[in-house]
N, C-alpha and C positions, 0 to 999 in steps of 0.2 A: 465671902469668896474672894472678895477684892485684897483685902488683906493679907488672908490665907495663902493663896495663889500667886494673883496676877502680881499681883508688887513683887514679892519675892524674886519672881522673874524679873518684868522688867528693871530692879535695883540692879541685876546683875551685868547690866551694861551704861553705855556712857551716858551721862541725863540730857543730853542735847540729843542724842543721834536715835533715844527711845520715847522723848518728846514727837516726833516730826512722826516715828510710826505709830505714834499712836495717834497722831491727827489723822494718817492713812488709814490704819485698822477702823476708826469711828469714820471715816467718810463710806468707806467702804461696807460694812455695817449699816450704815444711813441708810444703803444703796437698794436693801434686800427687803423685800414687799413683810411690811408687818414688823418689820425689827422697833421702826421708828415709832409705833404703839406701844411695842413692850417698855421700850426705854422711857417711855410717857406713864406708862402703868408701875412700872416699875420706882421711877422716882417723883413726880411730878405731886405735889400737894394742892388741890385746888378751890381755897376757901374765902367766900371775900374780904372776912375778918383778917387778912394775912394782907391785904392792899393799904399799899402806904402813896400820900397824896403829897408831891412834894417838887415845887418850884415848876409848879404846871404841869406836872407827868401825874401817870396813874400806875405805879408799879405795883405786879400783880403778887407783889411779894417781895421782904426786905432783903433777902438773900444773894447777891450778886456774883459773876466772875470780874478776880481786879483783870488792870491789864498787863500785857505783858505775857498772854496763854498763848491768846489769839490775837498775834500782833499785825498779821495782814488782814486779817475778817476774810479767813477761808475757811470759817467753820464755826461759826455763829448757829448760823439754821440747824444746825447738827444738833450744838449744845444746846440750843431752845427745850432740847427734848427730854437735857434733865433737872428740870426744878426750878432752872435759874429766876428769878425776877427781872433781871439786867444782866445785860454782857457791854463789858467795856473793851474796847478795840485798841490795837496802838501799842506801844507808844507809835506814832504815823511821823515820820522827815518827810519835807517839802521830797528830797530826789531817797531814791535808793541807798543803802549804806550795808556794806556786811558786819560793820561793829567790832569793839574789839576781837584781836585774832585768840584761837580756841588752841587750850584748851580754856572755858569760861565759864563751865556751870558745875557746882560741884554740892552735893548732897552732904550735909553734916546728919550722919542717919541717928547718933546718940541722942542729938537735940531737938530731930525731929525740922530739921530747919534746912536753907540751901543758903549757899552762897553763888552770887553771881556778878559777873563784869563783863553784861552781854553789848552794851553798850549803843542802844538804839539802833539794833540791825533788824534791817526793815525790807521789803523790797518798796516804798516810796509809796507817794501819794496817790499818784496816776493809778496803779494798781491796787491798793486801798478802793478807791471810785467805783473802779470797777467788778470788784467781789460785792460791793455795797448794794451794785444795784440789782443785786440776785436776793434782794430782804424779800425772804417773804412773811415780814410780819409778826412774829411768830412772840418776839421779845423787844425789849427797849435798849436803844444800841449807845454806849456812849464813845465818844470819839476823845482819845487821848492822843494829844499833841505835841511834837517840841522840835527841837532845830539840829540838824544837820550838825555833826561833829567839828566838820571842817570851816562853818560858817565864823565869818568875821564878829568881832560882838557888836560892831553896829550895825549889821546886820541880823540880829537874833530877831529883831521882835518883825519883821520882815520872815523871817521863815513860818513863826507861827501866823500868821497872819496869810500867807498863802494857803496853811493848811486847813485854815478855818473856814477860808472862801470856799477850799475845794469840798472842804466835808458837809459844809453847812446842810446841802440839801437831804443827804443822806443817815445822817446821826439824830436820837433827840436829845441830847447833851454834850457839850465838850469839856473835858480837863485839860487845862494847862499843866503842863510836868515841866517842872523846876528843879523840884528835888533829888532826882537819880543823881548817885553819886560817881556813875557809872560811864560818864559823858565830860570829855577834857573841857577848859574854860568856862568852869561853873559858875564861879566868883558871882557873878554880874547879875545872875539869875536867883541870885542870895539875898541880894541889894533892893531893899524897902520900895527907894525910889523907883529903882528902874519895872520893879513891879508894879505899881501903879501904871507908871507909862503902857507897861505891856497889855495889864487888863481892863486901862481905856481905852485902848486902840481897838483892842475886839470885841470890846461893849460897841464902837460908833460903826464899825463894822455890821456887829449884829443889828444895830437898828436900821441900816442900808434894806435887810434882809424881811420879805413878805411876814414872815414867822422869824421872834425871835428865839432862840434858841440858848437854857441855861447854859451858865459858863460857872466851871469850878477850879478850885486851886488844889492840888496833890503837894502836900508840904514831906518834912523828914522826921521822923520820931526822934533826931537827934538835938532837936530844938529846946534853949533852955527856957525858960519863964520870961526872960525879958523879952525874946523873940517869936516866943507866941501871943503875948502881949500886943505886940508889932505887929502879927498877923492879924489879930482881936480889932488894932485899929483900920488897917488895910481893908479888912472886909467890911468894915463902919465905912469908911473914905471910900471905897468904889461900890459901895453894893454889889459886888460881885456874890453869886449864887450860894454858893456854900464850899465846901471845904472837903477834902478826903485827905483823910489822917490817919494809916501815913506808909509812906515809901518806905525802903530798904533802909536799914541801919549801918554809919559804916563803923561801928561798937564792935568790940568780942569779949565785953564780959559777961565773965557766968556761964559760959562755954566749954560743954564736956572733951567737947573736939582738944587733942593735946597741940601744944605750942606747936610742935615739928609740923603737925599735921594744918596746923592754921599758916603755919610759915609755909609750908609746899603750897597751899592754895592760892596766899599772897594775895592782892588787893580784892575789893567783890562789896556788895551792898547785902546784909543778912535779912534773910526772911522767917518767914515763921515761927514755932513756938518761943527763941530767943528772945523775941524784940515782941513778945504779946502784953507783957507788963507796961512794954516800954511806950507802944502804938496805947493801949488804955488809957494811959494817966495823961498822955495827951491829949484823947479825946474831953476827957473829965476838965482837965483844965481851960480848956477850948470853951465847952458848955457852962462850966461854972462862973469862967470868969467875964464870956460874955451876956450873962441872963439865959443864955439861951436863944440868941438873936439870930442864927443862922443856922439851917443844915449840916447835917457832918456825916461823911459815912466812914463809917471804922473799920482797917483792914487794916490785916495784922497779925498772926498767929493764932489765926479761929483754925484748931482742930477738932473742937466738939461740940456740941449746944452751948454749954457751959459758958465758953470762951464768949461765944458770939451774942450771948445774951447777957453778961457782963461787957462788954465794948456797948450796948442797946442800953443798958442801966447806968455806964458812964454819961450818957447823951449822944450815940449814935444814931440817926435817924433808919439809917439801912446798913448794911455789914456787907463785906465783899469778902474771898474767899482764893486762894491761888493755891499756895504752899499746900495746905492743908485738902484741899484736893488733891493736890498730889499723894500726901502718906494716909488720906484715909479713902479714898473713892469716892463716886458722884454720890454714894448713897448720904456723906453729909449736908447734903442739902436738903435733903427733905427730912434729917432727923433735925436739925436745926429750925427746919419752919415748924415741923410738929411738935416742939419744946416751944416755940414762939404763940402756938395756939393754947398751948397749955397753961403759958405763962400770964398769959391773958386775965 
């Protein structure tokens, strides 16, 4: 039906301003006695064979939302209701930000893909805290992090590091986000060195903290062999958590979309089906080339089982899921974990 129907409609308007109603229409829907069963009955797979054990968590299932849906966690308890294993929150700036100006989101429908250059618009931390502490429970929340647009670079590793303080009590994981290509004065957030600095600061942080709390790195499918290499040693040199591989693309080859039509769109980070070859062999390379010595979760142009069980056979410990929620409906999350029992 979701196919059939609802998309059809919803394509027919702006993807940012049919985003926002659909967070309304599902709140709203949440609201009505019994709906929130159906959407549990309806998508939810509930088998312990499907729990994956990973950096202290007990996820009730590999199947995640990336972040970037639900960027202030106003609607987490909602989505708990279809399928998910995890919902990752964020990206979260220390203050508020409206991000680059719009138009920013735009649908490549031939490829099955988006492009965007939404640019860490957020309503801020303080507000984050406060949707956080309405969890009830429901899923395992991870808290993606990074820094305010306008911040100084010696300031950067200062912004995430208030964000970590503020979220710490509320998330059971954090991402560091380096890689959006979608955020001015990246440079720096590219740089080996200054990565370490950043993800020793929130490790001494974390041990401050009663419970410590994993911490992960979100890299770019744009990375070539010598530079995941250099990722391979960074997470040897900090023990940091694991890795999620990988962010938007800022690539357009192999792109049905025509030139005039890439040129109207102009700058953006690609998602989905485009960049699903591209997100895999990362993964692959990641796990091959380090034994296998760390976590990975794979997102990336998972539109079907297929997808997401290939990025799991690359070396993916868990799969997350955005774009492809968007062109197929919540129903792929439970066709994906019931390909994942299958596969078993």
């Amino acid at each position: 039906m979701y196919k059939l129907i609802i998309r059809p409609i919803f394509f027919l308007f702006d993807p940012e301003k049919i985003h926002y109603f659909t967070f309304s229409l599902v709140k709203f829907l949440s609201k009505i006695p019994l709906v929130p069963n159906i959407f549990r009955s309806l998508y939810q797979v509930n088998d312990k064979k499907l729990e994956r054990n990973l950096f202290g968590l007990t996820f009730k299932n590999p199947v995640g939302l990336a972040a970037g849906f639900d960027k202030n966690a106003v609607l987490y308890n909602e989505l708990a209701n279809f399928g998910f294993g995890f919902i990752e929150i964020g990206t979260v700036t220390p203050k508020g930000q409206v991000g680059n100006p719009k138009k920013r989101l735009f649908r490549l429908k031939d490829d099955q893909g988006i492009i965007n250059r939404m640019g860490f618009n957020n309503e801020g931390l303080a507000i984050a805290i406060e949707q956080l502490k309405k969890n009830k429970g429901k899923v395992i929340i991870g808290g993606n992090i990074g820094k305010n647009t306008q911040t100084a670079p010696e300031n950067y590793t200062a912004d995430y590091l208030e964000c970590f303080k503020g979220l710490h009590p509320y998330v059971d994981y954090f991402v560091l986000n380096v890689s959006c290509p979608n955020v001015g004065s990246h440079a720096k957030l590219n740089d080996k060195d200054y990565l370490v600095e950043l993800i020793t600061e929130c490790q001494k942080l974390n041990k401050l903290e009663e419970k410590q709390k994993p911490i992960l790195l979100k890299i770019a499918p744009d990375l070539n062999n010598v530079q995941l290499d250099e990722i391979i040693e960074l997470v040897a040199e900090t023990n940091i958590d694991g890795v999620i591989a990988s962010n938007t693309s800022t690539t357009r080859d192999n792109l049905k979309a025509s030139p005039e039509r890439l040129k109207e769109i102009g700058n953006g980070g690609v998602s989905g089906q485009p960049i699903k070859n591209q997100s895999t062999q990362v993964i692959k390379y990641l796990a091959d080339n380090s034994n296998k010595s760390f976590p990975i979760i794979g997102v990336g142009g998972i539109h079907s089982e297929q997808d997401a069980l290939d990025k799991l056979e690359a070396g993916a410990d868990l799969v997350q899921i955005y774009t492809g929620f968007i062109y197929e409906g919540p129903s792929l999350v439970k066709r994906i974990n019931k390909a994942i029992l299958k596969d078993l």
